[in-house]
Steps between C-alpha positions, in 0.01 A plus 500: 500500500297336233335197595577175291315252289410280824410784696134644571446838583257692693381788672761659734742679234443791252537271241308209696230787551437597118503101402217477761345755323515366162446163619134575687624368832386789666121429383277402821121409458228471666226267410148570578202190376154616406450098562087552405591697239732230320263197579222697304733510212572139515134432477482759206838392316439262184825335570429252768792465745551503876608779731921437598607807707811368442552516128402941609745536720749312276458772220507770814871389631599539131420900554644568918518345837144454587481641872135497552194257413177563576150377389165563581179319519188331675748191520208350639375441174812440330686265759578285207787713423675588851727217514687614206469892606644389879776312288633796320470702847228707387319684792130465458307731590141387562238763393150259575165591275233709637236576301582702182744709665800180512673564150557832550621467900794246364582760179480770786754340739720398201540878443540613828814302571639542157490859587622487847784254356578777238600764797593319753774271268737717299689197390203340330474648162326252273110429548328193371121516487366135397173549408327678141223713754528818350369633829882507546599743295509805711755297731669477229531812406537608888832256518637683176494825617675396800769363255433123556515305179172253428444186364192347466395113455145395415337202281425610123144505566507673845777825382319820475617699203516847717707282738719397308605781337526637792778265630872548365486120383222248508524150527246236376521190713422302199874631349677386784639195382623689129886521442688784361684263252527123465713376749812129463342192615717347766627200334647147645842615451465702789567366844164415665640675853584825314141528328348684797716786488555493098061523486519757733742691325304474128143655720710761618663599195157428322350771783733766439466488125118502529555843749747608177762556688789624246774393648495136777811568704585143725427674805138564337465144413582410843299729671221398290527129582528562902149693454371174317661305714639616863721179555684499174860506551737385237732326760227235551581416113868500517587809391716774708364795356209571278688623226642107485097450468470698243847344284360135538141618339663667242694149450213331485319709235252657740637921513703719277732650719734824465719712716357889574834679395401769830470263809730182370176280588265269273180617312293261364414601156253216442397146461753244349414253211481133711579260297226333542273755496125470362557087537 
């Protein structure tokens, strides 16, 4: 049976199997935070701007389900920042200073559970290293031979060059907040109780096209958007289905949408022309 417009499909079919596939859905990461490492590079970076963890992990849902976070320091000396890290349900792991031996017992134990994480969890198959130490790089290259794919996340100023071209993508954190393309301005005309989910919908679209994705099937979109944002549910805007989500952006000159001529169900082929857009 081929599902319809309205209808979101997932895992549990052949065909709900390959559009996981395609889609990424399938992509589980685990997060591990050279903390000391990244507050160095603050220190170092040009740019002045405070540490979010959450503006990291925002770019990170864009890529998987993030199933572990982890991040290690003398938090001791950076208690400043545990609020936010206890917030985002990181697990701190506390690694206190002795001597000159402390930097290397934290990047130690940060490569020691990687490693145990990387054989004891087949389903975890994306690594992200936040920090630029290229110290690192051998864990690296240790996860890639035991086919895990890694990312790495560091400051400008803090990123090794060996480790990152050691990583299969890099991230600088001071490119977070860049945009594939320029996305429609949500614009008066719009209901103000519909917003939520229509802003939601334009960062998740935005995501996907910045992870050039070719082809942004609706049960992408959605998937994306419930990574973002694990309450979303388009009945809580008035719609039935999502695909009714989708129609009503398009209306309002926020998505291009068409209909994949395989699976009967919307893709979104990109962003609309708001009338108001650019006012």
């Amino acid at each position: 049976m081929v599902p319809g417009k309205n209808e979101i499909q997932y895992p549990g079919t052949a065909y709900g199997t390959l559009l996981a596939m395609t889609t990424g859905a399938d992509r589980t990461l685990a997060v591990f935070l050279d903390f000391e490492n990244l507050a160095l590079g603050f220190e170092r970076s040009t740019v002045k701007q405070q540490f979010q963890i959450q503006k990291i992990l925002e770019r990170l849902v864009e890529k998987g389900r993030v199933m572990v976070k982890k991040a290690y320091a003398d938090w001791g000396r950076f208690a400043a920042y545990k609020q936010q890290l206890h917030d985002a349900a990181f697990e701190m792991v506390d690694i206190p200073k002795r001597s000159q031996t402390g930097k290397n017992s934290a990047d130690i134990r940060l490569c020691v559970d990687a490693m145990d994480l990387c054989y004891s969890k087949d389903h975890i198959n994306t690594f992200v290293i936040v920090s630029g130490d290229s110290d690192f790089s051998p864990l690296v290259s240790k996860l890639k031979e035991n086919g895990k794919s890694v990312i790495g996340l560091a400051t400008q100023g803090s990123a090794s060059a060996l480790l990152i071209e050691n990583c299969d993508e890099f991230i600088f954190y001071e490119e977070l907040d860049q945009v594939a393309t320029t996305p429609p301005r949500l614009t008066q005309k719009i209901p103000k109780e519909k917003r939520p989910a229509f802003q939601l919908l334009i960062e998740s679209v935005s995501a996907l096209m910045r992870e050039n994705k070719d082809i942004l099937y609706s049960s992408m979109v959605k998937e994306t958007m419930k990574r973002k944002r694990p309450d979303f549910n388009e009945g809580r805007y008035g719609y039935r289905a999502f695909g009714e989500l989708l129609q009503d952006a398009e209306k309002h000159g926020l998505v291009v949408l068409r209909e994949d001529s395989r699976s009967g169900t919307y893709v979104v082929s990109g962003f609309g022309k708001s009338s108001e857009r650019g006012k």
